[in-house]
C-alpha positions in Angstrom: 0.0 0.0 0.0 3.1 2.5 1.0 4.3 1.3 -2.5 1.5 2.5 -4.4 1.2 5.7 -2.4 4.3 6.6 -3.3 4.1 6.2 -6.8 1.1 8.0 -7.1 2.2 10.8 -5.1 5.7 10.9 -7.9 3.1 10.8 -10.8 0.8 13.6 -9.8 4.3 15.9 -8.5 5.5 15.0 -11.7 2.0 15.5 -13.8 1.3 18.8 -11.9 4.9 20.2 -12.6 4.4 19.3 -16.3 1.3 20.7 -16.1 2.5 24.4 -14.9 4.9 24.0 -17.5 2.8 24.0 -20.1 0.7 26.9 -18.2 3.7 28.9 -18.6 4.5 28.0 -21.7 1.1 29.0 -23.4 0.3 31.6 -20.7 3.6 33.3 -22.5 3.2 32.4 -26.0 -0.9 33.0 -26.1 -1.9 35.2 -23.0 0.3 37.1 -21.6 1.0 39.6 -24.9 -2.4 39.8 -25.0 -2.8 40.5 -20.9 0.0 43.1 -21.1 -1.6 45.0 -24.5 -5.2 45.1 -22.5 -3.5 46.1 -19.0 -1.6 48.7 -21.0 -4.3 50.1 -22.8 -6.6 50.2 -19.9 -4.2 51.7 -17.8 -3.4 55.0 -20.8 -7.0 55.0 -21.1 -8.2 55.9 -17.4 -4.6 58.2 -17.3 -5.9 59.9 -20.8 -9.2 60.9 -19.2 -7.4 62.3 -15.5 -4.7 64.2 -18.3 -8.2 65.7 -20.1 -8.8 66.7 -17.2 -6.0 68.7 -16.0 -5.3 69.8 -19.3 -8.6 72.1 -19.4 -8.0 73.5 -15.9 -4.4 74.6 -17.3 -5.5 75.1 -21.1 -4.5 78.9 -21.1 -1.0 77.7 -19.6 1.7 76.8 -22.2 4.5 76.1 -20.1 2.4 73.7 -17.7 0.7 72.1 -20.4 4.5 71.1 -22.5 5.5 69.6 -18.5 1.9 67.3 -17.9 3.3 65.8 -21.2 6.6 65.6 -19.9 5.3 63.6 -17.2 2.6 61.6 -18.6 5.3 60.0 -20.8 7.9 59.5 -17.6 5.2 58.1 -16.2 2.9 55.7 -18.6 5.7 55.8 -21.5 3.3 57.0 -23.9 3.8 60.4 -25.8 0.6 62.5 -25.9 -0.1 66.1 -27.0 -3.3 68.0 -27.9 -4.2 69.1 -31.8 -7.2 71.8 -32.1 -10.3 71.4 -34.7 -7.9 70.8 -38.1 -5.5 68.6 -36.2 -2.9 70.8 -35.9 -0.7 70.8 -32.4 -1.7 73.2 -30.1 0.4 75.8 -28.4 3.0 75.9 -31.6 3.8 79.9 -31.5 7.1 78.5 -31.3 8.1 76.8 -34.9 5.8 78.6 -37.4 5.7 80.8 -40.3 3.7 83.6 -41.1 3.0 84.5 -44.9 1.4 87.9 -46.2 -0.5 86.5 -48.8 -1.2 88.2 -53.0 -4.5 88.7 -53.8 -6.1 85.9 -56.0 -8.9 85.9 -57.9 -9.1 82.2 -57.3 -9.2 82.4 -53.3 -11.1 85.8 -52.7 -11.5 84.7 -49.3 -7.6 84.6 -48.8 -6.6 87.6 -50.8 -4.4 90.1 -48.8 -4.8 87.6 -46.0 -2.1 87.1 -43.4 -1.7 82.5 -42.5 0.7 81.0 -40.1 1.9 77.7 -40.9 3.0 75.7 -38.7 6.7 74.3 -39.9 6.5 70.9 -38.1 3.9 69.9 -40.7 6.3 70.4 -43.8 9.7 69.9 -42.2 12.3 69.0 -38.9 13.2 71.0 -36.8 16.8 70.2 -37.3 16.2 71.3 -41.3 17.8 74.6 -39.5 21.3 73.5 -38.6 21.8 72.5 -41.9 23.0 74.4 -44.9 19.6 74.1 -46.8 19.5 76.8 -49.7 14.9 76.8 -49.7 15.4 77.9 -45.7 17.9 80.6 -46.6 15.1 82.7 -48.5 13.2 82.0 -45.3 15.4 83.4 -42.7 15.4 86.6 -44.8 11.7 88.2 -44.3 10.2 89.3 -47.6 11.2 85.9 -49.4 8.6 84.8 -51.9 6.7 81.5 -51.3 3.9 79.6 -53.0 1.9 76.9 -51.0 -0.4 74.4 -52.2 -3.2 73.5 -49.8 -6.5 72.4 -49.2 -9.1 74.9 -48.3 -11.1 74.0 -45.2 -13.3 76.6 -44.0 -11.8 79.4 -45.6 -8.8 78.5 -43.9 -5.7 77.2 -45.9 -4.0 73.7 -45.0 -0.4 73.8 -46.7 0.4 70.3 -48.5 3.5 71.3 -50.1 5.7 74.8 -50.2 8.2 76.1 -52.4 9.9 79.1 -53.7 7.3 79.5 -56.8 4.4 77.1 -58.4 6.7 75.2 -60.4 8.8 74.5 -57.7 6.0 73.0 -55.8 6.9 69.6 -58.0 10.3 69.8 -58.3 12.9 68.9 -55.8 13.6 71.0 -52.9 10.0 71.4 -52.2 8.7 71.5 -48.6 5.4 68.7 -47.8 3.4 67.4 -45.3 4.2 63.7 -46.7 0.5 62.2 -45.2 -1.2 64.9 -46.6 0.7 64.5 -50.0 0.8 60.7 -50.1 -3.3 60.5 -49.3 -3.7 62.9 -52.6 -3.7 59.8 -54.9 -5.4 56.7 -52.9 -8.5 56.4 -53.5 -11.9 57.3 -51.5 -13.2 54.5 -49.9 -17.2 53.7 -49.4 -18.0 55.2 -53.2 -19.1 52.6 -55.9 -17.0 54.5 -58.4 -13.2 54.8 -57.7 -12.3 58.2 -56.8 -9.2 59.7 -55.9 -8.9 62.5 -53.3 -7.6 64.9 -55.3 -10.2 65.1 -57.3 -13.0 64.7 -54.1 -10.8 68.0 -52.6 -9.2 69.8 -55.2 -6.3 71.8 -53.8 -6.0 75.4 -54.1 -2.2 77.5 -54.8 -1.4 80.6 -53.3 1.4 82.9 -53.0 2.9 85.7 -50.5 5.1 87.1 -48.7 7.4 85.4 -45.7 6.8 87.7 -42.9 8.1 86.0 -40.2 9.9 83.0 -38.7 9.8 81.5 -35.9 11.9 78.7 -34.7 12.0 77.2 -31.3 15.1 77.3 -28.9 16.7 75.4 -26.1 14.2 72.9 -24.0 11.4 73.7 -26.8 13.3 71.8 -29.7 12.4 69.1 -28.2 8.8 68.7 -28.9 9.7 68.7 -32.6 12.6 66.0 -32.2 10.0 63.1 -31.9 9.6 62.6 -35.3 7.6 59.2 -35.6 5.1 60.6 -32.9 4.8 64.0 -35.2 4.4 61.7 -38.6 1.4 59.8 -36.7 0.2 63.4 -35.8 0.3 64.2 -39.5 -1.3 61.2 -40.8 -4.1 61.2 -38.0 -4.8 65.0 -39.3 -4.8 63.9 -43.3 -7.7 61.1 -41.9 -9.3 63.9 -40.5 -9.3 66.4 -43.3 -10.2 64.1 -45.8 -13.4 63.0 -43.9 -11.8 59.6 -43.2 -11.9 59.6 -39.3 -15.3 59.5 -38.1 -15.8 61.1 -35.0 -19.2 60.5 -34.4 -18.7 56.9 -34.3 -16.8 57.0 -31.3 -15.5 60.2 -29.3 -12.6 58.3 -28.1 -10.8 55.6 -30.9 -7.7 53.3 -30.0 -6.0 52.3 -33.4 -2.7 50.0 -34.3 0.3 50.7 -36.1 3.4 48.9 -36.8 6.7 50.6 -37.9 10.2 49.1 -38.0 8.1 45.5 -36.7 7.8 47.1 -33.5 3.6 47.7 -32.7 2.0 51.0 -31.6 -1.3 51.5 -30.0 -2.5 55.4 -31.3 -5.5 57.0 -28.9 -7.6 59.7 -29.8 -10.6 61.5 -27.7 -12.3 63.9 -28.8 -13.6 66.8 -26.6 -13.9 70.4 -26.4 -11.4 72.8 -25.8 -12.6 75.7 -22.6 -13.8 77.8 -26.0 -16.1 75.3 -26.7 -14.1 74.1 -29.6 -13.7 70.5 -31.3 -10.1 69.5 -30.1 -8.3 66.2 -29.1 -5.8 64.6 -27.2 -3.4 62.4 -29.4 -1.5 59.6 -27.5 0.9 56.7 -28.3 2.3 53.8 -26.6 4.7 51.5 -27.8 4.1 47.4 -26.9 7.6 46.4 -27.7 8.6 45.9 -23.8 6.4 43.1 -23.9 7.9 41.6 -27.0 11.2 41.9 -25.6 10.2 40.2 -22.3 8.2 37.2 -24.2 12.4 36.9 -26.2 14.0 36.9 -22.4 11.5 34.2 -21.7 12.0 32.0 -24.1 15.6 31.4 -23.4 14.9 31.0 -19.2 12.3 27.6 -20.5 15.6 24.9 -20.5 16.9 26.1 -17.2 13.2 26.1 -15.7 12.5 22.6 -16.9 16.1 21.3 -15.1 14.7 22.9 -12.5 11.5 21.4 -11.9 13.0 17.8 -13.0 15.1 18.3 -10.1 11.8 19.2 -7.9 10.0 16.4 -9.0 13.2 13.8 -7.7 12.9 15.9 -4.3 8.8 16.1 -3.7 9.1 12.4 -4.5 11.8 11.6 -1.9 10.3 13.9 0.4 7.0 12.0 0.1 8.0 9.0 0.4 10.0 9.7 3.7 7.2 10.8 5.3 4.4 8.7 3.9 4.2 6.6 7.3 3.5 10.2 9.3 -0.3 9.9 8.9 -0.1 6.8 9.6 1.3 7.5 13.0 -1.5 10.4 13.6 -4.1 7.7 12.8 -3.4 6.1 15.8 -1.9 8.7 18.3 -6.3 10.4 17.4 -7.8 6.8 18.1 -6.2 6.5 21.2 -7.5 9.5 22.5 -10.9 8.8 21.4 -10.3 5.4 22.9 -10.4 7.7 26.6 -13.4 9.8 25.0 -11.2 12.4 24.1 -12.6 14.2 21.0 -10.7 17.2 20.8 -7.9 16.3 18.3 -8.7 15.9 14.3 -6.9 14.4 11.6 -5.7 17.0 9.4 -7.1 15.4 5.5 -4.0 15.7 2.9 -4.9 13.5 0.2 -7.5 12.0 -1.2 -6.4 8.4 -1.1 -6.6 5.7 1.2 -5.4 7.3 4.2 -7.4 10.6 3.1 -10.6 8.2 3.3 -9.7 6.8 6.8 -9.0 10.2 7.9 -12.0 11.7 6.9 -14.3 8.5 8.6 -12.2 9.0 11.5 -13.1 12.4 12.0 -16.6 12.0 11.1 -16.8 9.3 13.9 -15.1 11.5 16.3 -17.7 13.7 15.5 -20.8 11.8 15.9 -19.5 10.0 18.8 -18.5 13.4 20.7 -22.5 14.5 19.7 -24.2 11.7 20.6 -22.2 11.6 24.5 -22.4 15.8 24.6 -26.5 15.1 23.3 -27.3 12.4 26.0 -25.0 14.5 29.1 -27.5 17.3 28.2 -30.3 15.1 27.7 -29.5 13.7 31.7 -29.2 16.8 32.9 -32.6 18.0 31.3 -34.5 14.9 32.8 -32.4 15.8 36.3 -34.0 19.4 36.0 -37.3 18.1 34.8 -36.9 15.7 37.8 -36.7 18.6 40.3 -39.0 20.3 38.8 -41.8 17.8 38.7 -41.3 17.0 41.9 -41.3 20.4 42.9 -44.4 21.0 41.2 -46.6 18.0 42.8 -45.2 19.4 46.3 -46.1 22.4 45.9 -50.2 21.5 44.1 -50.3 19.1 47.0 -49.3 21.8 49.4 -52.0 24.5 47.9 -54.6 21.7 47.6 -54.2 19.8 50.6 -55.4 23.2 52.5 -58.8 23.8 50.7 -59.5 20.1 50.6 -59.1 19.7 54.3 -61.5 22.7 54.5 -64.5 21.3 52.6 -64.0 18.2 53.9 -64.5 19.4 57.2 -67.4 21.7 56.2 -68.8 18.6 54.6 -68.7 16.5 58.1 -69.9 19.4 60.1 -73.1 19.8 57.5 -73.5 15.8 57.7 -73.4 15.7 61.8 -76.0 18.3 61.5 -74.0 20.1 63.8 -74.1 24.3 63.8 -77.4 23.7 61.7 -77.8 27.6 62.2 -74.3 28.5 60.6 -75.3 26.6 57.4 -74.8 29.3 54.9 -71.4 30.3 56.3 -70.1 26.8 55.5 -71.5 26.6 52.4 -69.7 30.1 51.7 -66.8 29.1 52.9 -66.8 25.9 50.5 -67.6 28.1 48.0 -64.7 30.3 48.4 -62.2 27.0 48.3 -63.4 25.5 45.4 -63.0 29.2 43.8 -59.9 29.0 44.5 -58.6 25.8 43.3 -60.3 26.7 40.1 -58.0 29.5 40.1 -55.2 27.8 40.6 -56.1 25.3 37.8 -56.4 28.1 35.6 -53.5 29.5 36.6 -51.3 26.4 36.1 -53.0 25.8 32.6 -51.8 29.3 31.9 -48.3 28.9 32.9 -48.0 25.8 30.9 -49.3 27.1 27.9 -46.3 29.6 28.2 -43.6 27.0 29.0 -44.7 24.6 26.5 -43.1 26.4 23.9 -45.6 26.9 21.2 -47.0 30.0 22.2 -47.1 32.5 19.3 -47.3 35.8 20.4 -48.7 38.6 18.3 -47.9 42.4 19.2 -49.0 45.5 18.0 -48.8 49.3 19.5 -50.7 50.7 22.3 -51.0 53.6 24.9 -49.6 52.1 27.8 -50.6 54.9 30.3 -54.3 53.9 29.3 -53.9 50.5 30.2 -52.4 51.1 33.7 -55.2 53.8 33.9 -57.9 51.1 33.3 -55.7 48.5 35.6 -55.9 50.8 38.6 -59.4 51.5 38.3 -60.3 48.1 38.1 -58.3 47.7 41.7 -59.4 50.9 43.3 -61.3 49.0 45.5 -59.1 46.8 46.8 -57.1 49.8 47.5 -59.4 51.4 49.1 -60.3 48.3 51.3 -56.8 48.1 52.6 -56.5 52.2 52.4 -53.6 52.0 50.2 -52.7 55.1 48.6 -52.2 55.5 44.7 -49.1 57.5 42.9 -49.0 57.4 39.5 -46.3 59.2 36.9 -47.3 58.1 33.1 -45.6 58.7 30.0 -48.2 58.8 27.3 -46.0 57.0 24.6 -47.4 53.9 22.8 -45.6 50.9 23.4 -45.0 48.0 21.0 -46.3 44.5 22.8 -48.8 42.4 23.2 -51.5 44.4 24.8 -53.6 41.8 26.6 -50.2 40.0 28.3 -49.1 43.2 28.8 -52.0 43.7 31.2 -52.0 40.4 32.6 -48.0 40.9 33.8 -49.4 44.6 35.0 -52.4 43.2 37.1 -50.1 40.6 38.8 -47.5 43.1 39.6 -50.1 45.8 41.0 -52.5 42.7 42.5 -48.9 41.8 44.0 -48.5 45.1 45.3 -51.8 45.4 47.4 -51.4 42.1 48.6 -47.9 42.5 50.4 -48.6 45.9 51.8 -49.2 46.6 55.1 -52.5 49.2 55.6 -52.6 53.0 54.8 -49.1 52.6 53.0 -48.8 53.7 49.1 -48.0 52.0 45.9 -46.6 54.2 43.0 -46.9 53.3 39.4 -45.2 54.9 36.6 -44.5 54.8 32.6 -41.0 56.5 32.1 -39.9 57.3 28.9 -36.2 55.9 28.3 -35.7 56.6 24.3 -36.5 53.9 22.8 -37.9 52.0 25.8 -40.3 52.7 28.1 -39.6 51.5 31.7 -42.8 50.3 33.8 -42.5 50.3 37.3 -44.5 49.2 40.7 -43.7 50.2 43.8 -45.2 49.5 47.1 -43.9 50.8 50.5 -44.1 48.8 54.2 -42.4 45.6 53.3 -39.1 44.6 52.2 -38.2 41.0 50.4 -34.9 39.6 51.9 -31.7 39.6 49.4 -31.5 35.6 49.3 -35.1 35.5 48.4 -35.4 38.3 45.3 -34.1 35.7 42.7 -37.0 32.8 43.9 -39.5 35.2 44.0 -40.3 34.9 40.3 -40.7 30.7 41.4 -44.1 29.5 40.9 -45.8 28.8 44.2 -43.6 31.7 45.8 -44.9 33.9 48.1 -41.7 35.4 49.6 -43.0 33.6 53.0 -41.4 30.4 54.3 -44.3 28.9 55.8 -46.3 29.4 52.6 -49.4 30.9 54.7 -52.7 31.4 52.3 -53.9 34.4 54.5 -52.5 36.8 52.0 -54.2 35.2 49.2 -53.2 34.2 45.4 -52.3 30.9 43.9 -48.4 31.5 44.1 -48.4 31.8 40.0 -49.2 35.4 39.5 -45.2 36.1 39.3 -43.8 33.4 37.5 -46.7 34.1 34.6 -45.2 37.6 34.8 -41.7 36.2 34.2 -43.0 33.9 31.3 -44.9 37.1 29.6 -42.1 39.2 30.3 -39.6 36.6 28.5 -41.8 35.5 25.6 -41.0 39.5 24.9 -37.7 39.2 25.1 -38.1 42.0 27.7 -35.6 43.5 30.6 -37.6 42.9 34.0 -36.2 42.8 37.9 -37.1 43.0 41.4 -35.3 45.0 43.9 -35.5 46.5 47.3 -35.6 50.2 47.4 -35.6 52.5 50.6 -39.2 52.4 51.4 -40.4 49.0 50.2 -40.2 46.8 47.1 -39.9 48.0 43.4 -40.9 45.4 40.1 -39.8 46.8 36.9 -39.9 46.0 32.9 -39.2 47.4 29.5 -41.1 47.8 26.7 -39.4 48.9 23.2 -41.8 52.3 21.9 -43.1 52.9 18.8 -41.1 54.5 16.4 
């Protein structure tokens, strides 16, 4: 059996090694370029939307604009920048040209006009360190230039520039390349194949150079990125041309590959603090990934020596301790042999020895129930015991005293002796069987609480009406033993049982009267306690002794040892009180205060 343990232990190591291999493997070669291109593009889309952001808040800000950029590329590794309505980059008053331009009968709306062009469009920045003979006639204001351009809005978009018309297709010639190179594709979605030229015609003007600008120092560097600004370029041909469709989708994430290395391009679309079209232009390149799925590659022969080697080990180390559950096995039964249930057997495997652990444990368990279920159910039947036989003593005791009295009246009748007092016997039997049918009721009552399938229904009422309508009903008991009344009420509506309620209150109060010596007081009162109310009953004259407050809520209990009848009751009014009182899951006590006894309970208000 330790023999074929052992082997299937080696064969799932080995299996599961083999397995996370292969995990690796395709998780490399199939998932994880994809998992790093959707992180990555999730993560530059949520930072595009917090740059939006910031960017309108500092739109009027040049310098603080040029270092979010700065950052958001330290930070994501994606170069972004902001082009206005045409697509042209924003903020470029540093690396433009202005042009007085002739009056044309052609272009009316640009005669005697004055453009600026920006330069990044049609050349590189570094164009000025070297000896090029077109930017000479540039550096000199009052060159001559023509431009060839499209004419959007009565606004001029420069394709190519040179020194005159027929330079514009000769060599020498300055050209937005994307805007030049999209002249001759076709148009897509028309049944007949049209270039662009001939969908937008271009339009040639020619002016004066008025002025250059060029930038200097830390501003050259904007221009430098010359992939980025070509993407820029092309992304604004799309949009002149009608070919990017903005109302498909405000924000668009598009691919491109240069030099087998891919790009992801992202373009939103919002509007500028003027309430202006404009966009934010980003691009990440995914080629870390690429480089880290190469690095990976070359790591799998040293990772599969490696886990070779694991697999020898996990097997030897199984094998060596194979026998150890073995040992637990039998160190658990022992215990359970002296009915000691408190140690389990931890389940490993599912084989064999998993199996016996697992019935072990379960056997542990039922054992340990069944002996904790049968202690419990002993001590129950010892309670019930007491209690039984606590019970009979005590109906004896309280029937034993009104039997012996009609039995006597019964044998005085019969003898025919005290024929006169005839009526006062038959009163007096009266009055005992009363009373036993009291105590009957009573004891049906308490069971019906104790048994345990008692639903109780509540609802809100005015509780200072009901003690109102309790102590009327008593006043005349009151009065017989010239008790006086004090009563403080809350008028809050409680949430209870109303007619329990009033049972537990008539005991208490009934309670009260009894125990009280003549001409003393009993005070009543609702107090409002937030979201309680607090019912108490007080009654002056008498005091309960300290060992005796805890029985007092015993059934047959009258807080006298000798039991005496004299002060009436069955000895049930208080422990149906206690049963009410806990079927309400409410706070109730006894306690001795410095003029006689107080009874108290809580009732939750309405809200």
């Amino acid at each position: 059996m330790k023999r074929g343990i052992v082997l299937k232990l080696f064969l799932l190591t080995t299996g599961l090694c083999m397995f996370i291999l292969a995990f690796i493997f395709m998780g490399q070669t199939v998932f994880f370029k994809q998992f790093y291109v959707h992180k990555k593009v999730g993560d530059v889309q949520a930072a595009l939307q917090a740059y939006q952001q910031d960017y309108l808040k500092r739109a009027g800000d040049a310098q603080a604009v040029s270092r979010m950029e700065q950052d958001f590329y330290q930070k994501y590794n994606t170069w972004v920048t902001e082009l206005d309505a045409r697509g042209n980059l924003k903020n470029t008053d540093d690396f433009y040209m202005e042009v007085s331009l002739d009056r044309s009968d052609d272009t009316p709306a640009l005669s005697h006009q004055t453009i600026a062009i920006p330069l990044y469009s049609v050349m590189n920045v570094e164009d000025f360190s070297q000896d090029n003979p077109f930017l000479e006639t540039w550096v000199n204001t009052g060159g001559r230039i023509a431009i060839e351009g499209l004419l959007m809005q009565n606004q001029l978009v420069a394709q190519r520039m040179g020194r005159s018309g027929s330079q514009l297709r000769e060599e020498g010639r300055l050209e937005n390349h994307q805007m030049v190179n999209k002249e001759y594709e076709v148009v897509p979605r028309f049944e007949n194949p049209v270039k662009y030229h001939e969908k937008y015609p271009s339009v040639l003007v020619t002016g004066t150079i008025a002025k250059v600008q060029t930038p200097e120092g830390a501003g050259v560097a904007r221009y430098t990125n010359h992939l980025f600004l070509d993407r820029v370029k092309a992304f604004q041909a799309d949009l002149l041309y009608g070919d990017y469709d903005h109302n498909v989708n405000a924000n668009q994430i598009m691919d491109f590959k240069e030099n087998n290395v891919n790009y992801k391009i992202f373009v939103d679309r919002f509007e500028d603090p003027d309430g202006n079209p404009a966009y934010i232009f980003a691009m990440t390149s995914l080629q870390p990934v690429n480089e880290a799925a190469e690095v990976m590659k070359d790591y799998y022969v040293y990772v599969v020596i490696a886990t070779l080697l694991l697999v020898l080990l996990a097997s030897f180390y199984y094998s060596r301790r194979i026998a150890r559950p073995l040992l637990r096995i039998n160190r658990t039964t022992q215990k359970m042999a002296g009915l000691d249930f408190s140690e389990k057997i931890p389940i490993m495997t599912k084989d064999e020895i998993g199996d016996l652990s697992r019935n072990i444990n379960e056997l542990s368990e039922r054992l340990h129930s069944h002996i904790s279920r049968l202690e419990q159910d002993i001590e129950k039947e010892k309670q019930l015991e007491h209690t039984r036989k606590e019970f009979i003593a005590g109906v004896s005791h309280e029937l034993k005293t009104p039997l012996s009295v009609i039995k006597s009246c019964i044998s005085i009748l019969k003898d025919g002796v005290a024929g006169h007092k005839k009526e006062y016997y038959f009163a007096a039997m009266e009055q005992e069987v009363d009373r036993m049918d009291l105590l009957i009721v009573d004891m049906l009552e308490l069971a019906k609480y104790e048994s345990g399938t008692y639903k109780l229904k509540v609802d809100s009422f005015p509780i200072d009406t009901v003690i109102e309508r309790i102590c009327e009903k008593l006043a005349l008991e009151m009065a017989n033993k010239r008790l006086h009344l004090h009563t403080r009420l809350a008028a809050v509506e409680v949430v209870a049982n109303q007619h329990r309620i009033e049972q537990v209150i008539t005991n208490l109060v009934t309670n009260a009267i009894r125990y009280s010596p003549e001409a003393e007081s009993i005070s009543i009162s609702a107090i409002d306690e937030g979201e309680f109310v607090k019912v108490c009953v007080e009654n002056t004259g008498v005091h309960i002794q300290a060992e005796q407050l805890e029985k007092i809520w015993d059934r047959f209990y009258r807080g006298e040892p000798s039991r005496k009848r004299s002060t009436g009751g069955t000895g049930l009014g208080l422990a149906i009180a206690k049963k009410i009182l806990d079927l309400h899951q409410a706070a109730y006590g006894v306690t001795n205060t410095e003029a006689g006894v107080l009874f108290f309970f809580t009732l939750p208000k309405k809200v």
